[in-house]
C-alpha positions as CSV (number, residue, x, y, z in Angstrom):
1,X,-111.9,-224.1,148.0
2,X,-109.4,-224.2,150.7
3,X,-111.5,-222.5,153.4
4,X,-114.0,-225.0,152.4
5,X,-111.8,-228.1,153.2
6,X,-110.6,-226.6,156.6
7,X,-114.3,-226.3,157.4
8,X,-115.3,-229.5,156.2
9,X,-111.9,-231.0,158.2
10,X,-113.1,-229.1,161.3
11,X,-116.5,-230.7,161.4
12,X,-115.4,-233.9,160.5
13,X,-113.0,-234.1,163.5
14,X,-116.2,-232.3,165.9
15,X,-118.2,-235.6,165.3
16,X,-115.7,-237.8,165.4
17,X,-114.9,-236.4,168.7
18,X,-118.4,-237.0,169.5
19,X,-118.5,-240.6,167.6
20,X,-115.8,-241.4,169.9
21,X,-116.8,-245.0,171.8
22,X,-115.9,-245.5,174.7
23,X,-116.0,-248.4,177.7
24,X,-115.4,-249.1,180.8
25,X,-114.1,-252.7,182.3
26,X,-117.2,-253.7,183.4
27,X,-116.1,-257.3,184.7
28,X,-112.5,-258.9,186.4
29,X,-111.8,-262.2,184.9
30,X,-107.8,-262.7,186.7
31,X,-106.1,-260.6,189.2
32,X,-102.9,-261.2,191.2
33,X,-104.1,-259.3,194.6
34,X,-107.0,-258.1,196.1
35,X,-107.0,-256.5,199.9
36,X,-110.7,-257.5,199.9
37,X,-113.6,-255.6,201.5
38,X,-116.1,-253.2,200.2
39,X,-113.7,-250.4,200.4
40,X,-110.3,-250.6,198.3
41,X,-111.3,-254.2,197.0
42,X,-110.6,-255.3,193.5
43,X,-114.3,-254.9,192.0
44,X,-113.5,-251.0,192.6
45,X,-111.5,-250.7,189.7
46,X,-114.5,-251.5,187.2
47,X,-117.0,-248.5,186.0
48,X,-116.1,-245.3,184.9
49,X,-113.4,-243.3,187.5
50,X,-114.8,-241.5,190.3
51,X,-111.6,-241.3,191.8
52,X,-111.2,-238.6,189.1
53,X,-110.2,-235.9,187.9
54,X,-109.6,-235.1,191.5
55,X,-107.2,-237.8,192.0
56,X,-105.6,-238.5,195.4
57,X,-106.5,-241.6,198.1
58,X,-110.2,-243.1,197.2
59,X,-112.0,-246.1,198.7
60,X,-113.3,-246.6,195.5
61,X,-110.3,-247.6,194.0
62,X,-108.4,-250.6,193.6
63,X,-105.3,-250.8,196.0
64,X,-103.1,-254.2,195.0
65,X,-101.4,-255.8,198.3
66,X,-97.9,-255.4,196.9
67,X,-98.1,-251.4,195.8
68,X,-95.2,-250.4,197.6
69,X,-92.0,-253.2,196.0
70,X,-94.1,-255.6,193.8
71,X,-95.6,-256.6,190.5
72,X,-98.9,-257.0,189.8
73,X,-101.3,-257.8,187.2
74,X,-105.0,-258.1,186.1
75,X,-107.4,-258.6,183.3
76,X,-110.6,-257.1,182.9
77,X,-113.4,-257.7,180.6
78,X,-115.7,-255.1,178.7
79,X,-119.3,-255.6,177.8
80,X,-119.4,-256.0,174.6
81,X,-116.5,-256.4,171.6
82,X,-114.7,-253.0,170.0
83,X,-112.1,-251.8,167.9
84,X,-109.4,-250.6,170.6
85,X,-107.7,-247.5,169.3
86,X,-106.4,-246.6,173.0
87,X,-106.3,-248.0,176.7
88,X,-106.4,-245.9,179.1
89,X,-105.4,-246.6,183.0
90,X,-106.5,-244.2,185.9
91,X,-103.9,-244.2,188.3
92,X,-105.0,-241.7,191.0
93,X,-102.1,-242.9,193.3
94,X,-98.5,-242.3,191.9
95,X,-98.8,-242.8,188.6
96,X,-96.3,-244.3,186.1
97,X,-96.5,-248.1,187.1
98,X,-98.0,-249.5,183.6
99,X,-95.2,-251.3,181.9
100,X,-97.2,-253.7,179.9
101,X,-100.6,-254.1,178.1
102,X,-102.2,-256.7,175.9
103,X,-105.2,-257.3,174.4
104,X,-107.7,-260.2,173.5
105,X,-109.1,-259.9,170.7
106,X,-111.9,-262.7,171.0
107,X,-109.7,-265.8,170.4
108,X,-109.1,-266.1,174.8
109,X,-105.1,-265.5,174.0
110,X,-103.4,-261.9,174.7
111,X,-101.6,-260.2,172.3
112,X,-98.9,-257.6,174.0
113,X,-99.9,-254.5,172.2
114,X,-97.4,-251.8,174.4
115,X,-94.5,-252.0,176.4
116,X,-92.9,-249.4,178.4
117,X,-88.9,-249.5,178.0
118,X,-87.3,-249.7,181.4
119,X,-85.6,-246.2,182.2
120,X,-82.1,-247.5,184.1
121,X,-81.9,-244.4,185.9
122,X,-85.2,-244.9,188.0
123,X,-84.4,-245.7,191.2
124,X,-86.5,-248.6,192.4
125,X,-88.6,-248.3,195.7
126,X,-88.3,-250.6,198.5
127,X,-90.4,-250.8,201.2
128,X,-88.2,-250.4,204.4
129,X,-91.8,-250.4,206.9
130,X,-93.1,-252.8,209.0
131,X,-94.7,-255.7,206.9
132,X,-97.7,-257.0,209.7
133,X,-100.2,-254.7,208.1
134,X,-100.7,-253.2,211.6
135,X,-101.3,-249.4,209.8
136,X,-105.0,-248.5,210.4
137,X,-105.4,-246.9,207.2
138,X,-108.1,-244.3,208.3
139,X,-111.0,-246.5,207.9
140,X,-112.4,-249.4,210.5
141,X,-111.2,-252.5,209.2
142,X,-108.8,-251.7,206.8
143,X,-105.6,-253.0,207.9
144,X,-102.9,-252.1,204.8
145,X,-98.9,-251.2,205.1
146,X,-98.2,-248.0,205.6
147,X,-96.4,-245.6,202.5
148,X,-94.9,-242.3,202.3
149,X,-97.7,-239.8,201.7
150,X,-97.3,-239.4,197.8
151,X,-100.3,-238.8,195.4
152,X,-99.6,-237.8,192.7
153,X,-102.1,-239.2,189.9
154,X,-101.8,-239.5,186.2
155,X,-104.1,-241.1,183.2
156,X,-101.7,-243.5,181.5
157,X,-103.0,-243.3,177.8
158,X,-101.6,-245.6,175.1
159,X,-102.6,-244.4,171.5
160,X,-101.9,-247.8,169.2
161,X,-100.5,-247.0,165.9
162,X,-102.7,-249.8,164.5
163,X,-106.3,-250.4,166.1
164,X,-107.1,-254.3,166.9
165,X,-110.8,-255.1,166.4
166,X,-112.7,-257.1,168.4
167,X,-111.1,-256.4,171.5
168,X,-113.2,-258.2,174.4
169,X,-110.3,-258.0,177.5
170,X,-107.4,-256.5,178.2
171,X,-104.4,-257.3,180.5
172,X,-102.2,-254.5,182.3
173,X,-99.0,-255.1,184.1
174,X,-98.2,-252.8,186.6
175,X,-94.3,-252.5,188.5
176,X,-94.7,-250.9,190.9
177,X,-91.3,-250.3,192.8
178,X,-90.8,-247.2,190.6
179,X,-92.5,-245.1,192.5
180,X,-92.3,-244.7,195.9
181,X,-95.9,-244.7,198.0
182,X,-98.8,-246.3,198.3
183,X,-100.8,-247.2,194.5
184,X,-104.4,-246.9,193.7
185,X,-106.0,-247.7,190.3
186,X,-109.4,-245.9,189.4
187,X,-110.4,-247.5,186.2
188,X,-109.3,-248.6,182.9
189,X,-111.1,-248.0,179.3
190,X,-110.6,-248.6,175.5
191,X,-111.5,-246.6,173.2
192,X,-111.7,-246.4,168.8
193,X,-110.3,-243.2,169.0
194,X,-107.0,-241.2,169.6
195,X,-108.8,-238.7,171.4
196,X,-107.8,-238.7,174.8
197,X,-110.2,-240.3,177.3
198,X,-110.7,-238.4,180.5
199,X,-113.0,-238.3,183.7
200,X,-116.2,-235.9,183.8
201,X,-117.6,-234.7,186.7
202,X,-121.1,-235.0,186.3
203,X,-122.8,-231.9,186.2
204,X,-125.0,-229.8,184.0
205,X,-124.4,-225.9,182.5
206,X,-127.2,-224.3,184.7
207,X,-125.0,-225.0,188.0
208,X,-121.9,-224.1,186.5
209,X,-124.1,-220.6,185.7
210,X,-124.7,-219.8,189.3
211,X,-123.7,-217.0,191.0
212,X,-120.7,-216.8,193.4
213,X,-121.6,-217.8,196.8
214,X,-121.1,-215.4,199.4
215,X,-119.9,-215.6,202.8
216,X,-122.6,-215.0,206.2
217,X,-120.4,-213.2,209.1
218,X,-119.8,-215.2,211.6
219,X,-116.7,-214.2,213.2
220,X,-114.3,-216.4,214.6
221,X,-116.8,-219.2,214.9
222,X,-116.3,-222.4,213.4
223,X,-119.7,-223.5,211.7
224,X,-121.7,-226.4,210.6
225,X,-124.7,-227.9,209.9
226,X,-126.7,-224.5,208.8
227,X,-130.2,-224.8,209.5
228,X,-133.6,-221.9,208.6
229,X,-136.8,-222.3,210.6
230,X,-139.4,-223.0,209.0
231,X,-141.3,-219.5,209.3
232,X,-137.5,-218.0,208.0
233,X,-137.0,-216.0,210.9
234,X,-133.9,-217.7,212.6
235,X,-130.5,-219.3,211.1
236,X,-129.6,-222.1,213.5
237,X,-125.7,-223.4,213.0
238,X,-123.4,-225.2,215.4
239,X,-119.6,-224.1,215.9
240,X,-116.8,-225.6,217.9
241,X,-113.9,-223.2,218.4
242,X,-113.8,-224.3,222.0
243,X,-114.2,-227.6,223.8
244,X,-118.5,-227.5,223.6
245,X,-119.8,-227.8,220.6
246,X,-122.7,-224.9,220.2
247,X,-125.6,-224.1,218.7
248,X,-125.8,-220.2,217.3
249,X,-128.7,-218.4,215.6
250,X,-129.1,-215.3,213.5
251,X,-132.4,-213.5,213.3
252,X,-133.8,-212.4,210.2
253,X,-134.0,-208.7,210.2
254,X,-136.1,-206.0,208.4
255,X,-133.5,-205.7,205.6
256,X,-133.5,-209.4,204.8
257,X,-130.1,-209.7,206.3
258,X,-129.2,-212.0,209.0
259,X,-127.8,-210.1,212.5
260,X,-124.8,-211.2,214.1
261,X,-124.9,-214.7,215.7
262,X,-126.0,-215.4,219.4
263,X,-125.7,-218.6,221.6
264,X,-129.1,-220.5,221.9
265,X,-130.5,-221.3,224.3
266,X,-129.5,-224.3,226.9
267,X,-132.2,-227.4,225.4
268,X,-130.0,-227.0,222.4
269,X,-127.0,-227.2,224.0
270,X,-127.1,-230.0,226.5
271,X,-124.5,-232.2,225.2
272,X,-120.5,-232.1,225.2
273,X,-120.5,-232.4,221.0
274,X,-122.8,-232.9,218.0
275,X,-125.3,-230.7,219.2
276,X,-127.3,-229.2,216.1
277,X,-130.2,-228.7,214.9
278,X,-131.6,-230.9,211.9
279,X,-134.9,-230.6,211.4
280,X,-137.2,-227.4,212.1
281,X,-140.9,-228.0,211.7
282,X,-143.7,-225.9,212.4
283,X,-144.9,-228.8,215.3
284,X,-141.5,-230.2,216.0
285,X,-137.7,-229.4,216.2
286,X,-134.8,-232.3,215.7
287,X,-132.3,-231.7,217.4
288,X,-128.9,-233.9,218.4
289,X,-126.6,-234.2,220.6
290,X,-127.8,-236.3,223.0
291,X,-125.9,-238.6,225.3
292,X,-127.5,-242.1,224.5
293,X,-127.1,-246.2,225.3
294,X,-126.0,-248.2,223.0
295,X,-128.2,-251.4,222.5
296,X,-131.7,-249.6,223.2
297,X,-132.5,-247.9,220.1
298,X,-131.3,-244.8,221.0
299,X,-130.0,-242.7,218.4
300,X,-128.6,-239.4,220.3
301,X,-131.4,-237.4,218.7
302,X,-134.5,-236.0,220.2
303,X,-137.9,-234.5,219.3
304,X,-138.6,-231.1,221.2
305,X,-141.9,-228.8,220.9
306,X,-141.5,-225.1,219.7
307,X,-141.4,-223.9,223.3
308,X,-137.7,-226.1,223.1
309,X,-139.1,-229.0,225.8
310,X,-138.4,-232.0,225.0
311,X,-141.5,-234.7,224.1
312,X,-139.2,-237.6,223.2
313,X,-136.3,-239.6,222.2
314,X,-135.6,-240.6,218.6
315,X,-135.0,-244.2,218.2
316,X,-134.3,-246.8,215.8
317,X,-135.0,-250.7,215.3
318,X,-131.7,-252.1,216.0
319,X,-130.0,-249.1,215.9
320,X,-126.1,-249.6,215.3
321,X,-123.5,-247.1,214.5
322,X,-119.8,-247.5,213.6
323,X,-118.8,-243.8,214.5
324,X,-119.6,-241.5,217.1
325,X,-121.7,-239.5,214.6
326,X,-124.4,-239.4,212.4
327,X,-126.4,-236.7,210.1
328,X,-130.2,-236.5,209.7
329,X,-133.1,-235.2,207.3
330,X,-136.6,-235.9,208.4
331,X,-139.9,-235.3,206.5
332,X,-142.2,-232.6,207.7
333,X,-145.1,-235.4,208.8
334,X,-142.0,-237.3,210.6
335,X,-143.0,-240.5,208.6
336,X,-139.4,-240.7,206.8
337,X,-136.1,-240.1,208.2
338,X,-133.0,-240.0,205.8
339,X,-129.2,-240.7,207.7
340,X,-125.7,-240.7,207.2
341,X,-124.6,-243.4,209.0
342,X,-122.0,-246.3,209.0
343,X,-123.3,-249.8,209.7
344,X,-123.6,-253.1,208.9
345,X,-125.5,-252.5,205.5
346,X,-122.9,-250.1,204.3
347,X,-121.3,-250.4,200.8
348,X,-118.0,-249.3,202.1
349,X,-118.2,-246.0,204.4
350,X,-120.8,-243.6,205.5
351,X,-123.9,-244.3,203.8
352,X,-127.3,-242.4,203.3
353,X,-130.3,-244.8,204.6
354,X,-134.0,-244.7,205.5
355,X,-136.2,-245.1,207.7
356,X,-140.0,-245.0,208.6
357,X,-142.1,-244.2,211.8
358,X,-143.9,-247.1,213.4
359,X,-147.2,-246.4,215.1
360,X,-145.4,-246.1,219.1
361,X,-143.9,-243.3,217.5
362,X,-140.5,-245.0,217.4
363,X,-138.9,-245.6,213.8
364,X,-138.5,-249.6,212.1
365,X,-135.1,-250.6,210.8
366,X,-132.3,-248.5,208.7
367,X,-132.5,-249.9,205.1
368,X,-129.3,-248.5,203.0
369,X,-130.6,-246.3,199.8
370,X,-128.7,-247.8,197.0
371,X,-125.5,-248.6,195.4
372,X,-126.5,-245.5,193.0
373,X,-126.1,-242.6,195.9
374,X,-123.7,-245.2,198.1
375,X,-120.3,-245.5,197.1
376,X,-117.0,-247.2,199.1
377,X,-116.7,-243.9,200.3
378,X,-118.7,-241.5,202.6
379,X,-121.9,-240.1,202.3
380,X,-123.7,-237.9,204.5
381,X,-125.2,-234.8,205.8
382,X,-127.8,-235.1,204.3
383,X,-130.8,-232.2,203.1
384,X,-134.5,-234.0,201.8
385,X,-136.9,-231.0,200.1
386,X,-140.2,-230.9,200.7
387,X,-141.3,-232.9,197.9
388,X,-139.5,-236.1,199.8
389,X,-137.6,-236.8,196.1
390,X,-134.9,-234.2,196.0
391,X,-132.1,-235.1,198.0
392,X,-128.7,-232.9,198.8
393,X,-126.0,-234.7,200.4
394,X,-122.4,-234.6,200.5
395,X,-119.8,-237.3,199.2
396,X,-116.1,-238.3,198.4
397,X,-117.0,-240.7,196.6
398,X,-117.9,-239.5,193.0
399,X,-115.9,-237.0,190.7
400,X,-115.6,-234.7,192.0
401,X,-113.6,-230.8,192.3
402,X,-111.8,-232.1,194.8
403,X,-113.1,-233.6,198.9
404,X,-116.3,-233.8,199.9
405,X,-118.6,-232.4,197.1
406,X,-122.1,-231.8,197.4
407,X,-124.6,-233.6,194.6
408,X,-128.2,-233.4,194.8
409,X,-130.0,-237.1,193.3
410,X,-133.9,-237.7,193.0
411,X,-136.0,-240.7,194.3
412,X,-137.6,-242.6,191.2
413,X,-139.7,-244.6,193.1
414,X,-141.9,-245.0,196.6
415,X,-139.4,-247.8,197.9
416,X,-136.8,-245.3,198.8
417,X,-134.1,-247.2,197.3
418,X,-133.8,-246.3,193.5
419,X,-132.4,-243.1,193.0
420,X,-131.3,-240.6,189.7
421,X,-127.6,-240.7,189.1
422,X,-126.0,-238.0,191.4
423,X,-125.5,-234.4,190.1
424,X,-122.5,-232.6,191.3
425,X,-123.8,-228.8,192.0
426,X,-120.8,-227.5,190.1
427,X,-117.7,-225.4,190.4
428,X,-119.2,-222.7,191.7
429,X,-120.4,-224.4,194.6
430,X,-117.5,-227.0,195.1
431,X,-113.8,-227.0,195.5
432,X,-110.9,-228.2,195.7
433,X,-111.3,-228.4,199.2
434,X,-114.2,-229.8,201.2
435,X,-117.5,-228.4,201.2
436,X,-120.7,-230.0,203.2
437,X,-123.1,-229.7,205.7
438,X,-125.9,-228.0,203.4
439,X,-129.4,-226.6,203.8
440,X,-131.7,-225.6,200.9
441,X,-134.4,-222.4,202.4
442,X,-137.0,-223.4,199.7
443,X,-139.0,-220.5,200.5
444,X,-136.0,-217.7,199.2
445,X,-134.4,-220.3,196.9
446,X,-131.1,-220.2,199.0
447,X,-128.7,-222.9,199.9
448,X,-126.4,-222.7,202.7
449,X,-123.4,-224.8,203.5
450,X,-120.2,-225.1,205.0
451,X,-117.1,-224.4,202.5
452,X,-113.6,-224.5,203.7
453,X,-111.9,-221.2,202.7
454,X,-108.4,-220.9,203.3
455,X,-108.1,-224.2,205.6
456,X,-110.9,-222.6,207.7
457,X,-114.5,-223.6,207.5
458,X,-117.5,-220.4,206.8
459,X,-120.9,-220.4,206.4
460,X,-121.7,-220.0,202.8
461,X,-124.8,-219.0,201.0
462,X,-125.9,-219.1,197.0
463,X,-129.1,-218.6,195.2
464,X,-130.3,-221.5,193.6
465,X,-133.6,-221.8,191.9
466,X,-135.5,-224.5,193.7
467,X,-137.0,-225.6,189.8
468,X,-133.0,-226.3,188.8
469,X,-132.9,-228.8,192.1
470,X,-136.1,-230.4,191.0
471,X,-135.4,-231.1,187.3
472,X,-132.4,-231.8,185.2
């Protein structure tokens, strides 16, 4: 009878676990301080965290203007009313700044539900820098003070001894001169359950089943932007351990292996930087690194023929671009383009847009591909399969293992702009480090890309069936 109730105890706490519910502020009613913007601005903190589990500086978290010395406070509403068991408050810079937290319970007043007792001992934080906000903070137009480079991120989960029903708000106070550096907060959610809440990555079991990727020799090359023709005969990537940034190829040889890399030739390597090749077509080559002019539609990319001469210059409607660089996919028939580029339309950093080819053969104007595959943060280097609806790019924006990630996302729709919630290819293919630049060979089911190894970029390669890209 015993062994009978520990079962019964064990399944009973398995669905609970699984009954758990669970929300995420989905709208700010008050706040003390916003920095404004797309990137950092207070609507950042709503949604589940994507600045977890990773943790560490995100544009796509909330960062108050007085993290360094002051107090600050906001409320937050959740869709729709719940028992609230536990809050939870995603702090993925320098955690421990929750001192207070109340809850509305429907009536519109705020019941303090946790306090944290003041520990004496804590030093408090001052900020001794410069207070004109002249500190670039690694993004165009993003003018915050500058802080000591601390990150160290925590999940600050209160477990109520009595649950309060009914909860439609909740109010945190944050202090946050008791830890020194700059402060980010993620997200916040309730919960009916003691269970802990914590951040996914979103991901499924048949990438986490891959093999290990292995590692192409390259030497002491740097590489990027891996690229197989479209008969499979040649690897094309670019490397920059000098000044000039090169274009290298490996041949395929009789053992299916790739030979040692060679320097192309010249038409691929006109420029100073960026050159690469993104797109190889059985009519066509993209490559870029051209020198261009702002203001005439120029993009820095050309078409050339499969003799490598060029037949034309790639340009865009009203081309803009924030950076110096850009990254490219384009459809076999050349009618759709896919970028990584920052500009106007952005929702906070690099974003992945479209375009389509006019009749002159020139291409109409870059519309951005959604809030779904678009964070605050970067996305880019992007890889389109051959069914133009799988999509491969890479991103800092999501949860991730750790940097850039890369996710793969399908179109739902012909208007290019409605896309399937990104899928994160899994630990096997991600790090804690950075990992980018990817090319998917549908013909052997391989996907190259760059992963940083040791602080040093290599040219990595998985199998990956092409069937696990295309459904999920």
């Amino acid at each position: 009878m015993k062994k009978l109730f520990i079962l019964f105890s064990i399944f009973y706490s398995l669905c609970s676990a699984e009954a758990q519910q669970i929300q995420w502020a989905s709208k700010v009613i008050k706040f003390s301080s916003d920095l404004g913007g797309k990137q950092n601005g207070i609507k950042r903190i709503l949604g589940k965290p994507d600045a977890f589990p990773q943790g560490g500086n995100s544009a796509n978290a909330w960062t108050p203007k007085n993290a360094l010395d002051g107090k600050e406070v906001i409320e937050v509403g959740f869709e729709k009313p719940q028992t609230v068991k536990q809050i939870a408050v995603f702090e993925n810079l320098n955690a421990g700044c929750v001192y207070k937290i109340s809850l509305d319970n429907g009536s519109g007043n705020y019941e303090t539900v946790w306090t944290r007792t003041r520990d004496w001992k804590t030093p408090y934080y001052k900020s001794t820098l410069n207070t004109d906000r002249s500190y670039y903070f690694k993004k165009k137009r993003r003018k915050i003070n500058e802080a000591p480079e601390v990150i160290n991120p925590g999940i600050e989960s209160v477990i109520l001894d009595n649950a309060v029903s009914g909860v439609v708000a909740v109010k945190v106070f944050f202090t946050f001169a008791v830890i020194p550096g700059q402060k980010q907060i993620d997200a916040i959610g309730i919960s009916d359950s003691a269970v802990p809440i914590e951040a996914k990555i979103n991901t499924i079991s048949v990438f986490e089943n891959l093999p290990n990727p292995e590692l192409l020799p390259v030497g002491d090359l740097i590489p990027s932007s891996p690229m197989v023709s479209f008969d499979g005969q040649k690897l094309f990537f670019s490397e920059r351990t000098n000044d000039k940034e090169r274009v290298f190829s490996c041949a395929k040889e009789a053992n299916g292996k790739w030979s040692k890399p060679t320097e192309e030739i010249p038409a691929l390597n006109q420029n100073e930087t960026y050159n690469a090749v993104l797109g190889h077509h059985p009519d066509f080559i993209l490559k870029s690194g051209m020198v261009y002019n702002r203001g005439t539609g120029e993009t820095g990319y050309e078409f050339l023929d499969n003799k490598y001469q060029s037949t034309r210059l790639l340009k865009i409607a009203a081309y803009n671009n924030y950076d110096d660089s850009s990254s490219a996919s384009i459809t076999a028939d050349k009618k759709t383009m896919v970028m990584g580029i920052e500009t106007d339309m952005t929702q906070g950093g690099m974003d992945l847009y479209f375009t389509n080819k006019k009749e002159d053969g020139t291409y109409s104007l870059l519309q951005n591909m959604g809030k779904i595959i678009n964070s605050a943060a970067d996305e880019g280097m992007p890889c389109l399969l051959s069914d133009q609806k799988t999509l491969l790019f890479s991103s800092n924006g999501f949860s991730s293992f750790g940097g850039f990630d890369i996710y793969v996302t399908h179109r739902l729709d012909d208007t290019w702009k409605k896309w399937s919630e990104p899928i994160n290819l899994g630990s096997k293919i991600n790090s804690s480090d950075y990992e980018s630049s990817c090319f998917y060979d549908e013909k052997t089911e391989t996907l190259y890309f760059t992963k940083w190894v040791n602080d040093t970029p290599k040219l990595s390669f998985v199998k990956i069936p092409l069937a696990s890209l295309q459904q999920f």
